[in-house]
N, C-alpha and C positions, 0 to 999 in steps of 0.2 A: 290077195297080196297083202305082205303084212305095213303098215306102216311103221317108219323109224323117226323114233323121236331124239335129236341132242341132247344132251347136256343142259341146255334152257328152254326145254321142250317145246323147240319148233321143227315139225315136222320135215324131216330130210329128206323126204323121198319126192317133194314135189322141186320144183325147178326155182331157184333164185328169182324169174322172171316173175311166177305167181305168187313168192312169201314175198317180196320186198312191196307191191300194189296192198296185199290183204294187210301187213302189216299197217302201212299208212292208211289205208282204211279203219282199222280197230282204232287206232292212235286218234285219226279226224272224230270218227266216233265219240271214242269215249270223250273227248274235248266238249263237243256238244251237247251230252249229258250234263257234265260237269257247270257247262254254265249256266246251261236251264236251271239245275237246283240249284245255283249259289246265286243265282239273279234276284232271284224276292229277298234276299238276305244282303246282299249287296245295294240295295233300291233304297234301304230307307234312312240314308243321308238326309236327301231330299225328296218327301213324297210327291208323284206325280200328280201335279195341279194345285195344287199346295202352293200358294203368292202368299202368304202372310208370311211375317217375319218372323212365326212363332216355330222355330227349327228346333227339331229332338235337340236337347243339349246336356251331357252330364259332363260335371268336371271331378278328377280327384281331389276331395277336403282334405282328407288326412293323409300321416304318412309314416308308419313306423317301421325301421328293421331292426333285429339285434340275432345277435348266435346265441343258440342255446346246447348246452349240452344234455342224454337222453343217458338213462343211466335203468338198468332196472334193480329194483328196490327188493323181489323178492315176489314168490305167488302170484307175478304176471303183472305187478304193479308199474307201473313208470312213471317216474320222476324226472321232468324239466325242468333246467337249472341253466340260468345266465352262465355263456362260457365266453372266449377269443379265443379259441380255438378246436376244430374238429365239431361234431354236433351238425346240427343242423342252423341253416341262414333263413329267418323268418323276414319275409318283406309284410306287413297287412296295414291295412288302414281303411277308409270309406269312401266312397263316390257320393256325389248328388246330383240326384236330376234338377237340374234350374229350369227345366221347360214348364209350360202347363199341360202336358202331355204325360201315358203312362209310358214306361220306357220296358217291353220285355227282357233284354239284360243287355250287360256291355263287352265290349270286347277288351281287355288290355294288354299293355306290352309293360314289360319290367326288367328294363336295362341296368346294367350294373357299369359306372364307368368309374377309369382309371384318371388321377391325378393330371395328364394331358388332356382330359374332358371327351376323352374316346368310349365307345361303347364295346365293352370285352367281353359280353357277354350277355344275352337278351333271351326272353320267355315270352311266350300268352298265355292268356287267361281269362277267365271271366270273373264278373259279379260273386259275391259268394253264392245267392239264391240262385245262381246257375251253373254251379260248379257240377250238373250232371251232365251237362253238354260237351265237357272236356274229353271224352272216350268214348262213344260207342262206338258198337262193332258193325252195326246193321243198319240202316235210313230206319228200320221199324224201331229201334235203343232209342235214335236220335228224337224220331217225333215221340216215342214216350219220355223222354227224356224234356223236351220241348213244354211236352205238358203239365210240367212237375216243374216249372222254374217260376215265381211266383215275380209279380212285375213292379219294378219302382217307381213310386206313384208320387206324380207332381211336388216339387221340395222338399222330397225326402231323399232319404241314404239309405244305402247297403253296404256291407262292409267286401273285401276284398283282402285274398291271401295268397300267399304262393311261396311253398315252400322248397328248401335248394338241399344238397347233402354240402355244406362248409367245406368238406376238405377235396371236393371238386372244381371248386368255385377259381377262377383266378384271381392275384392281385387286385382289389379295386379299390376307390375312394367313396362312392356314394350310390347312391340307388336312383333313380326317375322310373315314375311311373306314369305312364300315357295312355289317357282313352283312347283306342285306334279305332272301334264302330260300337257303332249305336243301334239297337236293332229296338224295332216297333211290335 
């Protein structure tokens, strides 16, 4: 017998009664997966057993954005130049660890809000020294990727970037950028 597969390949030929159980099965599933690996990444707010007051902390120091426009010069050259419009929207600047702790990178968020003090528009992102973490394709990318992020070490900084295409962007007034986690 051959089996029929729809349009979003699930199998037609069995009965409504056994796809709609195996579906919420795979669904419970994968849920469980998904927490197991994002638990030790999610934990290190507050490490377990940890009573000192000395909590991971990094804050953003700095805080630059401007538009640039991208122009090419000729034999593959590129040239960036201050523009108001089209170009590219550069948010960058630095974090600091204030702990006395190493911090292996941060996570952030970079809002862009409108003159009513609304947010029209938000991003994450990491630390620069962990900007390999932004994409992998495979848990195996991610741990080498893990491996390769080099750690900010008690009161010092890293810098941080995140860059927009300008003529996608909405209406805004100003930028905020916020530490959202802190991973150990």
């Amino acid at each position: 017998m051959s089996r029929r597969v729809s349009s979003v390949g699930r199998d037609t030929s069995l009965p409504a009664e056994v796809i709609a159980p195996r579906s919420r099965m795979r669904n419970a599933m994968l849920a469980v997966v998904v927490a197991v690996m994002l638990a030790p990444r999610l934990a290190v707010h507050s490490p377990a057993g940890d009573s000192s007051a000395d909590t991971v902390s990094v804050i953003v120091a700095t805080t630059e954005s401007y538009r640039t426009s991208i122009a090419m010069a000729g034999a593959g050259h590129l040239e960036v130049e201050p523009s108001e419009h089209g170009g590219l929207y550069v948010i960058s600047g630095t974090v600091r660890n204030v702990s006395s702790r190493p911090v292996h990178h941060v996570a952030l968020r970079f809002d862009l809000v409108d003159a009513q003090g609304r947010v029209v528009f938000s991003e994450e992102g990491y630390n620069f020294a962990a900007e390999a973490l932004l994409a992998p394709e495979t848990a195996a990318d991610e741990a080498a990727a893990s491996r390769t992020v080099a750690e900010i070490p008690p009161a010092a900084t890293d810098r941080y970037r995140m860059i927009f295409f300008a003529d996608e962007l909405p209406a805004f007034e100003r930028t905020v950028v916020t530490v959202t986690a802190v991973y150990r």
